[in-house]
PDB file of N, H, CA, C and O in Angstrom:
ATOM      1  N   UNK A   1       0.844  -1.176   0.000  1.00  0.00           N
ATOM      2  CA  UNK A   1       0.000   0.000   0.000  1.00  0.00           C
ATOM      3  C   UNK A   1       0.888   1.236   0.000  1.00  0.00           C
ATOM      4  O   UNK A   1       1.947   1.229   0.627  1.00  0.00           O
ATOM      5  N   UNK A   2       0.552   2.104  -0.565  1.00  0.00           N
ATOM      6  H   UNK A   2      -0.308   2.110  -1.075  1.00  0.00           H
ATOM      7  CA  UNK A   2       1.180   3.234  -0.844  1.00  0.00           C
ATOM      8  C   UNK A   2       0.007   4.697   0.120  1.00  0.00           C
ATOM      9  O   UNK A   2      -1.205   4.743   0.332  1.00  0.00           O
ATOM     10  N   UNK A   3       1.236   5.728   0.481  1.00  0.00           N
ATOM     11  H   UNK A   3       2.220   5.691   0.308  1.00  0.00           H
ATOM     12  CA  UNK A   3       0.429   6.861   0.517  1.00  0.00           C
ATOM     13  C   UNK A   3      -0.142   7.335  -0.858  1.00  0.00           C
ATOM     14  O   UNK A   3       0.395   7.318  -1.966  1.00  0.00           O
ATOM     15  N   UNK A   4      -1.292   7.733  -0.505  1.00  0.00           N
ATOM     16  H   UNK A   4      -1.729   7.747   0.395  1.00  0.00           H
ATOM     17  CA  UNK A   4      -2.190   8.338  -1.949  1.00  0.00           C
ATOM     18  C   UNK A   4      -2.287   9.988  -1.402  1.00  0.00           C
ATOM     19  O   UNK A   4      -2.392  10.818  -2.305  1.00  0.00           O
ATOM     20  N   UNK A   5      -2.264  10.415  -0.228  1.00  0.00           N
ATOM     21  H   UNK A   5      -2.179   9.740   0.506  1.00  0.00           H
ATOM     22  CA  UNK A   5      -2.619  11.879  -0.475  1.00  0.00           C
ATOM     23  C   UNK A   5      -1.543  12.611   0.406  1.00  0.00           C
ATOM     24  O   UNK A   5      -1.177  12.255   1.527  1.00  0.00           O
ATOM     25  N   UNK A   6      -1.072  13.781  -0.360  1.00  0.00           N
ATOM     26  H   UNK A   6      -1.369  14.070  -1.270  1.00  0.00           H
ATOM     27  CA  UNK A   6      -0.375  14.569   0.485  1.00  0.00           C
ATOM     28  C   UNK A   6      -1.757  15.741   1.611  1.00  0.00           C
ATOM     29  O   UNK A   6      -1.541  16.947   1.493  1.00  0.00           O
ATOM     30  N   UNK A   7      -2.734  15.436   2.360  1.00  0.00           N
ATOM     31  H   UNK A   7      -2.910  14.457   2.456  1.00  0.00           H
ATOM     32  CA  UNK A   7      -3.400  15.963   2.629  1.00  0.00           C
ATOM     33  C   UNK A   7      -2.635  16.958   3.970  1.00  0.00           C
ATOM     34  O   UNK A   7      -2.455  18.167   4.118  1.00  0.00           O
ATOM     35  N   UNK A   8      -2.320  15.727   4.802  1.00  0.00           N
ATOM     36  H   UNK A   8      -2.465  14.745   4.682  1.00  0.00           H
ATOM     37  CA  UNK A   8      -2.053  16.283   6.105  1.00  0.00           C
ATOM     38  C   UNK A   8      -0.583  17.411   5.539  1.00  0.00           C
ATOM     39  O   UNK A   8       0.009  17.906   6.498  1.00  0.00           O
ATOM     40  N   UNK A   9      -0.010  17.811   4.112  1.00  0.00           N
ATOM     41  H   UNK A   9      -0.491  17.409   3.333  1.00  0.00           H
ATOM     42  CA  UNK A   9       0.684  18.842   3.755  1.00  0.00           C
ATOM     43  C   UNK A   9      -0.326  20.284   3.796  1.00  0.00           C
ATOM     44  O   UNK A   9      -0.106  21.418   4.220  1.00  0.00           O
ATOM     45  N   UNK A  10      -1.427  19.701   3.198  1.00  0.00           N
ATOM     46  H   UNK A  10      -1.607  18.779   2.854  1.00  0.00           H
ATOM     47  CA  UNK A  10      -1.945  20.776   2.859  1.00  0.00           C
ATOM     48  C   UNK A  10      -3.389  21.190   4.295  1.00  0.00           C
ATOM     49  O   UNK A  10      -4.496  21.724   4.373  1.00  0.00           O
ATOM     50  N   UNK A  11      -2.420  20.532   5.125  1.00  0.00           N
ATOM     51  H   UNK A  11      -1.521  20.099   5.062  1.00  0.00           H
ATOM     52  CA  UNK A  11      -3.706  21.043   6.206  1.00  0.00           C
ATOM     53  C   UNK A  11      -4.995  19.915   6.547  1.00  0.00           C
ATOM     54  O   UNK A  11      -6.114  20.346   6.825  1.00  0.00           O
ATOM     55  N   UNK A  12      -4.811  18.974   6.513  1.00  0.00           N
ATOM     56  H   UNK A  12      -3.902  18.624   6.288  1.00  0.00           H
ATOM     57  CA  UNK A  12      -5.997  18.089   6.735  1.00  0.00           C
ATOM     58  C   UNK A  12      -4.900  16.736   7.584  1.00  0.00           C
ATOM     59  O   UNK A  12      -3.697  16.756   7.845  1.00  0.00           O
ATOM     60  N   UNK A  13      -6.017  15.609   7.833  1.00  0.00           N
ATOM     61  H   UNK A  13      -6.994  15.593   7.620  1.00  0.00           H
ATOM     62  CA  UNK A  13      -5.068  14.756   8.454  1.00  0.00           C
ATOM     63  C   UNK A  13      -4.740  13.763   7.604  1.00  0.00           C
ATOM     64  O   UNK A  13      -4.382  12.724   8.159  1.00  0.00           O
ATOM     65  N   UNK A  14      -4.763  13.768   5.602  1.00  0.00           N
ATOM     66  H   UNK A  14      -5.055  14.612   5.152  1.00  0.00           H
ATOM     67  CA  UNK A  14      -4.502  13.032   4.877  1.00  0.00           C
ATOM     68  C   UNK A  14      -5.092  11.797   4.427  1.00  0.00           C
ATOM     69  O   UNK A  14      -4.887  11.074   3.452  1.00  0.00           O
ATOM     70  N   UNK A  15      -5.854  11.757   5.372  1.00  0.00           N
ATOM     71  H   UNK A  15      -6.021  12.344   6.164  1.00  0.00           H
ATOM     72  CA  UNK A  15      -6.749  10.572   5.142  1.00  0.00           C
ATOM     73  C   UNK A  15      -7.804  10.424   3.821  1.00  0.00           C
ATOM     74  O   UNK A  15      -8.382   9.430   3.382  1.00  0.00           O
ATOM     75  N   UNK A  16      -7.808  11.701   3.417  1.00  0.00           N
ATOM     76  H   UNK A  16      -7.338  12.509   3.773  1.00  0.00           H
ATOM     77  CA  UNK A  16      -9.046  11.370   2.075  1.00  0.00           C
ATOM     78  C   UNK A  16      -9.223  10.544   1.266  1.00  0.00           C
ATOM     79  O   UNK A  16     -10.283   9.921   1.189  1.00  0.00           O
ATOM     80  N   UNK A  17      -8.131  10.344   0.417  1.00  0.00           N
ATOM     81  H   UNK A  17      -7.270  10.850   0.479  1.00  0.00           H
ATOM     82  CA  UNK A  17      -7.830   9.430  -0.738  1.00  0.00           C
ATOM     83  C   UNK A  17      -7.828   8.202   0.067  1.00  0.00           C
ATOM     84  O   UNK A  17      -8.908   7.702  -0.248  1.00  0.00           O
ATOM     85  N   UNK A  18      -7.206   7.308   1.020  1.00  0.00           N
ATOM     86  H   UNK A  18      -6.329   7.714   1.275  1.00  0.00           H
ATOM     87  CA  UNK A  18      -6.991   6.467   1.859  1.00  0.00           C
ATOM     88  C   UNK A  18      -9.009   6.209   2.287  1.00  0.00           C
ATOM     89  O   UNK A  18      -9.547   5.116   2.113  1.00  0.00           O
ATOM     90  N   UNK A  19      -9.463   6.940   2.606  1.00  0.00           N
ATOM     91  H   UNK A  19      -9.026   7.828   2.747  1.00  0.00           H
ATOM     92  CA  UNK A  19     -10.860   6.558   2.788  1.00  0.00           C
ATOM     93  C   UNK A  19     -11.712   6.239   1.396  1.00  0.00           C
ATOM     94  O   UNK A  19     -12.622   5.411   1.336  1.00  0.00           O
ATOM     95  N   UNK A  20     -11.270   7.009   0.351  1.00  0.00           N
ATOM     96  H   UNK A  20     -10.531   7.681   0.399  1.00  0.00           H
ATOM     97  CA  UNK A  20     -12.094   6.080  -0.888  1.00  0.00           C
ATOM     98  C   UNK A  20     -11.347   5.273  -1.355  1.00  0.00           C
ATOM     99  O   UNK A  20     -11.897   4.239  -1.734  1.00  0.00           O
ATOM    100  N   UNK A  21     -10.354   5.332  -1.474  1.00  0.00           N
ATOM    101  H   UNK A  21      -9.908   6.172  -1.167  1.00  0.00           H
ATOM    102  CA  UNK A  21      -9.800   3.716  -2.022  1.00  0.00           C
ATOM    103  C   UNK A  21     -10.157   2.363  -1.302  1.00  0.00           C
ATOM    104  O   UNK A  21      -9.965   1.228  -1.738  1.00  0.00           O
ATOM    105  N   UNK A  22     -10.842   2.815   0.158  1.00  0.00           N
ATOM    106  H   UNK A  22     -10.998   3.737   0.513  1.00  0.00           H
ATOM    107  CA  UNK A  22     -11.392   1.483   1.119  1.00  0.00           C
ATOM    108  C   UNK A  22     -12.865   1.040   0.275  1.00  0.00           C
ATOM    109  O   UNK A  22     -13.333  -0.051  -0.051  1.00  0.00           O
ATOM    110  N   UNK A  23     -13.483   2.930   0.050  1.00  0.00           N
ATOM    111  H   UNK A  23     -13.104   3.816   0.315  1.00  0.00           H
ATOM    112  CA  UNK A  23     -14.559   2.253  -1.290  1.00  0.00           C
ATOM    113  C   UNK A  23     -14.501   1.924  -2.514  1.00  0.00           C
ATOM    114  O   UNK A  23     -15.216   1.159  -3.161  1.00  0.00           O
ATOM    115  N   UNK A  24     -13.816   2.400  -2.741  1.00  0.00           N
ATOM    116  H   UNK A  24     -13.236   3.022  -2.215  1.00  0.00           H
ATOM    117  CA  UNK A  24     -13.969   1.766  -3.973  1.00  0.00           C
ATOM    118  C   UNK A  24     -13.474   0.649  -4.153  1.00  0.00           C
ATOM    119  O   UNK A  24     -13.772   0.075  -5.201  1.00  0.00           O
ATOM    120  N   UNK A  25     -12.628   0.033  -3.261  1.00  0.00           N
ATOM    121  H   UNK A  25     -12.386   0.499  -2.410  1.00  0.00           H
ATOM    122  CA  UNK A  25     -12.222  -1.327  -3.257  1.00  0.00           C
ATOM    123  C   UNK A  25     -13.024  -2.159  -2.644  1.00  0.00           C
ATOM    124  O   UNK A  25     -12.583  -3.263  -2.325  1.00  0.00           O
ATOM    125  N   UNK A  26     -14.545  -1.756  -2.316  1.00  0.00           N
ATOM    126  H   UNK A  26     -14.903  -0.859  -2.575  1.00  0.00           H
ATOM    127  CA  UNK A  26     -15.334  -2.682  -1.076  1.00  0.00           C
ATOM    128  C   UNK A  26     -16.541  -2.708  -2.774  1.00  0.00           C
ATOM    129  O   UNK A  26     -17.248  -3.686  -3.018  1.00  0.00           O
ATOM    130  N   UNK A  27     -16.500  -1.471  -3.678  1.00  0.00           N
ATOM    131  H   UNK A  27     -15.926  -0.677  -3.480  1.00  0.00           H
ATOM    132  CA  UNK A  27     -17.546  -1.837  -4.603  1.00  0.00           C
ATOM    133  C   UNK A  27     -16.654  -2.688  -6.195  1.00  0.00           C
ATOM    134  O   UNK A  27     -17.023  -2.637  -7.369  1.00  0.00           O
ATOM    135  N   UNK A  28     -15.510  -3.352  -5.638  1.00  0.00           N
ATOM    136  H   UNK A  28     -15.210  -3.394  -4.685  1.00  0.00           H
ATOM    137  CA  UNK A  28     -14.915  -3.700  -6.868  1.00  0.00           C
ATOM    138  C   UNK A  28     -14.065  -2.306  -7.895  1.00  0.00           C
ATOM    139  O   UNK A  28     -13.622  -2.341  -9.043  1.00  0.00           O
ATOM    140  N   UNK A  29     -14.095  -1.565  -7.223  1.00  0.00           N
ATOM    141  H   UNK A  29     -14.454  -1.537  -6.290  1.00  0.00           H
ATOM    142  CA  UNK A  29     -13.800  -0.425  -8.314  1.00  0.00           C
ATOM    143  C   UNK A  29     -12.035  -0.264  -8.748  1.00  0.00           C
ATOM    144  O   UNK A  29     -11.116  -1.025  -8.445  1.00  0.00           O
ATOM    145  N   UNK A  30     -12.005   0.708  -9.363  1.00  0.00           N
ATOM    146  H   UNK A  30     -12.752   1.326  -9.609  1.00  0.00           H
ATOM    147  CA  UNK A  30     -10.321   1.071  -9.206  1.00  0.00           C
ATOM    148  C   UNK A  30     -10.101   2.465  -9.071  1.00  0.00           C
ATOM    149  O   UNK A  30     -11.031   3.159  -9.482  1.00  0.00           O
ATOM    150  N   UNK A  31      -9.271   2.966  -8.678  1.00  0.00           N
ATOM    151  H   UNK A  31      -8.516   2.402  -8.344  1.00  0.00           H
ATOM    152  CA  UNK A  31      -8.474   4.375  -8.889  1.00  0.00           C
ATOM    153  C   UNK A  31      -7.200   4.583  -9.423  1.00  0.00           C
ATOM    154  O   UNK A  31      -6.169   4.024  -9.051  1.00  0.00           O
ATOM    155  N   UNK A  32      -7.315   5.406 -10.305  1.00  0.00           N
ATOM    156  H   UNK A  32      -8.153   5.861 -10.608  1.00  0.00           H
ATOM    157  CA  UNK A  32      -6.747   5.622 -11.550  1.00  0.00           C
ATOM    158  C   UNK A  32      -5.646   7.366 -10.904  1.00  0.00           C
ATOM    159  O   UNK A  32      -6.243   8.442 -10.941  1.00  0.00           O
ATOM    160  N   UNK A  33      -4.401   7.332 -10.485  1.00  0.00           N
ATOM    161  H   UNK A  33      -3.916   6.458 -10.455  1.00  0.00           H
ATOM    162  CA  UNK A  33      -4.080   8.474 -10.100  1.00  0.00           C
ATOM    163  C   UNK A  33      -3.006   9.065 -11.204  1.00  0.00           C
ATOM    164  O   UNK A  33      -2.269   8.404 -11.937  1.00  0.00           O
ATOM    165  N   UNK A  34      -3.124  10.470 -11.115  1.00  0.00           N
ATOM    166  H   UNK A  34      -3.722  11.006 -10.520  1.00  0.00           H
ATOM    167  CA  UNK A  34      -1.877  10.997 -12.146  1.00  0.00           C
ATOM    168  C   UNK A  34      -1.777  12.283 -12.220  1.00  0.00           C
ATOM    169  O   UNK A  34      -2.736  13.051 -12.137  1.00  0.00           O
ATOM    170  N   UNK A  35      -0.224  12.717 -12.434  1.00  0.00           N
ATOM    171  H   UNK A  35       0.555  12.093 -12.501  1.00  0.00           H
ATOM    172  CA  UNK A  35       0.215  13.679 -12.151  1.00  0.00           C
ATOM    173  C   UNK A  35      -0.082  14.981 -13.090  1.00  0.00           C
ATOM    174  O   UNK A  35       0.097  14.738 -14.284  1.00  0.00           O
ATOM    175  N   UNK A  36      -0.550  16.474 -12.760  1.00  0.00           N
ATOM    176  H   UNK A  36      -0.696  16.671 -11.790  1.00  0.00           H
ATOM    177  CA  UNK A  36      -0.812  17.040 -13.906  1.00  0.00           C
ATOM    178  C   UNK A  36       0.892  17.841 -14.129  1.00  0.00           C
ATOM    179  O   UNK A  36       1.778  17.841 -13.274  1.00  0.00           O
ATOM    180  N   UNK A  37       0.963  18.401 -15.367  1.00  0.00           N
ATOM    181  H   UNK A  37       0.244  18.401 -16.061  1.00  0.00           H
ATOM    182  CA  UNK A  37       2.129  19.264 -15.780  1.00  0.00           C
ATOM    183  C   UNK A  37       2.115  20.467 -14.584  1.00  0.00           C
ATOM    184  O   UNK A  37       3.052  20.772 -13.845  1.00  0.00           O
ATOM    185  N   UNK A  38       1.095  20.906 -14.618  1.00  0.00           N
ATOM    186  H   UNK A  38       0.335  20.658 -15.219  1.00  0.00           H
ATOM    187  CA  UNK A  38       0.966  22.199 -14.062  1.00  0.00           C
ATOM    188  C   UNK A  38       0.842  22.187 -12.318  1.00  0.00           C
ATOM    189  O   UNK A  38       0.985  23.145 -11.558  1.00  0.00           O
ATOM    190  N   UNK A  39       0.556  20.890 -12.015  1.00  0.00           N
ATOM    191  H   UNK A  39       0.440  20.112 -12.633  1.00  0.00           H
ATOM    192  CA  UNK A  39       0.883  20.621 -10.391  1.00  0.00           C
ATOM    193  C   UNK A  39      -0.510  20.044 -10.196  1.00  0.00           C
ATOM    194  O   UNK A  39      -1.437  20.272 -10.973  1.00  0.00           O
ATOM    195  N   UNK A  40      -0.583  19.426  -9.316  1.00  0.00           N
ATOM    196  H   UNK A  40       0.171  19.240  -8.685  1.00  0.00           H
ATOM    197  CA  UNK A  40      -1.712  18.696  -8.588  1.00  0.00           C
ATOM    198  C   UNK A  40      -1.966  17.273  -8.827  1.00  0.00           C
ATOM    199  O   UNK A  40      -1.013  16.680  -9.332  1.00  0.00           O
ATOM    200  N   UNK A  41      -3.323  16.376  -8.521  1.00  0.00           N
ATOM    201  H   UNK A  41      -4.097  16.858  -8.111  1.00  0.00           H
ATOM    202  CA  UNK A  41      -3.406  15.326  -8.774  1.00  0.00           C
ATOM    203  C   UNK A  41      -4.457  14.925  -9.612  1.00  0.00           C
ATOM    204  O   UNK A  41      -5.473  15.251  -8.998  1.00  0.00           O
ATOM    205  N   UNK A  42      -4.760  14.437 -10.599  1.00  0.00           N
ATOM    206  H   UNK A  42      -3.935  14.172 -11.098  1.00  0.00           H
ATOM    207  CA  UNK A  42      -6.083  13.465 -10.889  1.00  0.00           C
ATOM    208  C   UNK A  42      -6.457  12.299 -10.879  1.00  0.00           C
ATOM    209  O   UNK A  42      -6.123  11.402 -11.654  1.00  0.00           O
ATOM    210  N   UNK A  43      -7.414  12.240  -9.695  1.00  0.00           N
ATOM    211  H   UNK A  43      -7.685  12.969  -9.066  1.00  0.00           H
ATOM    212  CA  UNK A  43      -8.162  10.704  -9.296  1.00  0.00           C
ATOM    213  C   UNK A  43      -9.311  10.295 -10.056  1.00  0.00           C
ATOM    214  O   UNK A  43     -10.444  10.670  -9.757  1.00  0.00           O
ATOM    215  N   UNK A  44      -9.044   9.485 -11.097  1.00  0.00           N
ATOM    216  H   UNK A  44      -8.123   9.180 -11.340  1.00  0.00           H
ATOM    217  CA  UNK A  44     -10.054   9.058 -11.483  1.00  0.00           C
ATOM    218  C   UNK A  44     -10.606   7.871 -11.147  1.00  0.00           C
ATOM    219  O   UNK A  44      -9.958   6.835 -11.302  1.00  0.00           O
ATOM    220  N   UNK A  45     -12.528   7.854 -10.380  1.00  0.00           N
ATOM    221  H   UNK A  45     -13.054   8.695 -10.254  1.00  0.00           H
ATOM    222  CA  UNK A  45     -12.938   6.336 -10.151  1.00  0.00           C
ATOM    223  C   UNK A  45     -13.193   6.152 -11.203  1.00  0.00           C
ATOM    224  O   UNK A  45     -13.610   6.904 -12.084  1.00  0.00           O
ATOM    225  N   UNK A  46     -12.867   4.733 -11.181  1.00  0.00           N
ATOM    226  H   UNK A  46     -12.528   4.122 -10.466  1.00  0.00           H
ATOM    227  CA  UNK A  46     -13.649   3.480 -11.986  1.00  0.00           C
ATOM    228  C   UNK A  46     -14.346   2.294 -11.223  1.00  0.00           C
ATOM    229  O   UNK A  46     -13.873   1.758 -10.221  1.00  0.00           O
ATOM    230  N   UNK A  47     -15.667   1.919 -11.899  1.00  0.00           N
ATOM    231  H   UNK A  47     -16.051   2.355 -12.713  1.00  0.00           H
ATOM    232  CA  UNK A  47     -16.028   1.121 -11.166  1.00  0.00           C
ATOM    233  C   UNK A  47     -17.093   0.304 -12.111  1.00  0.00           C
ATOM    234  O   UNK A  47     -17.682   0.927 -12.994  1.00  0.00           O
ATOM    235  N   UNK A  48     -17.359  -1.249 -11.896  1.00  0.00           N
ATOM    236  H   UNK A  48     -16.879  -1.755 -11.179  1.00  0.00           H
ATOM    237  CA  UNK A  48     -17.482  -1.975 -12.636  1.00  0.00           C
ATOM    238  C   UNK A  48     -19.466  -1.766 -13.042  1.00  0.00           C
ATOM    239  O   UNK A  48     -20.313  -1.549 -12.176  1.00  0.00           O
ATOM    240  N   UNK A  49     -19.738  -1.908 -14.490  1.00  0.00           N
ATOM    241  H   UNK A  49     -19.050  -2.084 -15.194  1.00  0.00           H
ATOM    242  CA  UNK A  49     -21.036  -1.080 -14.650  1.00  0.00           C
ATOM    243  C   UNK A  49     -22.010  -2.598 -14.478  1.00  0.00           C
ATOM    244  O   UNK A  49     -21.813  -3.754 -14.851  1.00  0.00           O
ATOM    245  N   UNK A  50     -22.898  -2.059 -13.878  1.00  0.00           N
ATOM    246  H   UNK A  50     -23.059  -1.120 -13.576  1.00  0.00           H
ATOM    247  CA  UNK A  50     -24.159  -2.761 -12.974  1.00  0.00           C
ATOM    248  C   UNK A  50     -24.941  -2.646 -14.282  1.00  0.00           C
ATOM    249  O   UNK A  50     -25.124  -1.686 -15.031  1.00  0.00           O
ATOM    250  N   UNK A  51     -25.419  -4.147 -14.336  1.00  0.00           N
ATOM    251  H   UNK A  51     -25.270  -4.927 -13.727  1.00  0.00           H
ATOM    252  CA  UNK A  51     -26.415  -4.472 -15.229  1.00  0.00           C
ATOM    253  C   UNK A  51     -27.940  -4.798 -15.056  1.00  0.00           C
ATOM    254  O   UNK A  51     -28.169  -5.988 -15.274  1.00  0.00           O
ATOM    255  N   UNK A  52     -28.841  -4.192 -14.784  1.00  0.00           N
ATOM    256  H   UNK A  52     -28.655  -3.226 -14.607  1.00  0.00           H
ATOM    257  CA  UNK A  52     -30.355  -4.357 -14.029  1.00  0.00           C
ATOM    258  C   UNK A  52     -30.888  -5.860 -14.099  1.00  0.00           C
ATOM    259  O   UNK A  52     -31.973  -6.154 -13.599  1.00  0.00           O
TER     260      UNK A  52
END
C-alpha cells in the first residue's frame, strides 16, 4: 500500500484518498491516479457497470 494523499501537507489529516480507495475497493472499483504538468493530482474512479 502506498500513501495516496499529500493531505495532512496541505492542512488536513490526509486521510481522504486512503478513505475512498477502502470504497472503492469494497464496490470492486479502481483508482486511476496521475500527475498534472501544471501541479496537482487526478483521481479518477472506476467502477465496474451494474447491469439491471
Amino acid at each position: 500500500s502506498s500513501d495516496l494523499g499529500e493531505g495532512a501537507a496541505a492542512g488536513g489529516a490526509g486521510l481522504g484518498l486512503a478513505i475512498v480507495k477502502r470504497v472503492v475497493d469494497s464496490h470492486g472499483g479502481r483508482i486511476d491516479l496521475s500527475n498534472r504538468v501544471e501541479g496537482g493530482l487526478v483521481a479518477t474512479l472506476r467502477f465496474p457497470r451494474l447491469h439491471p
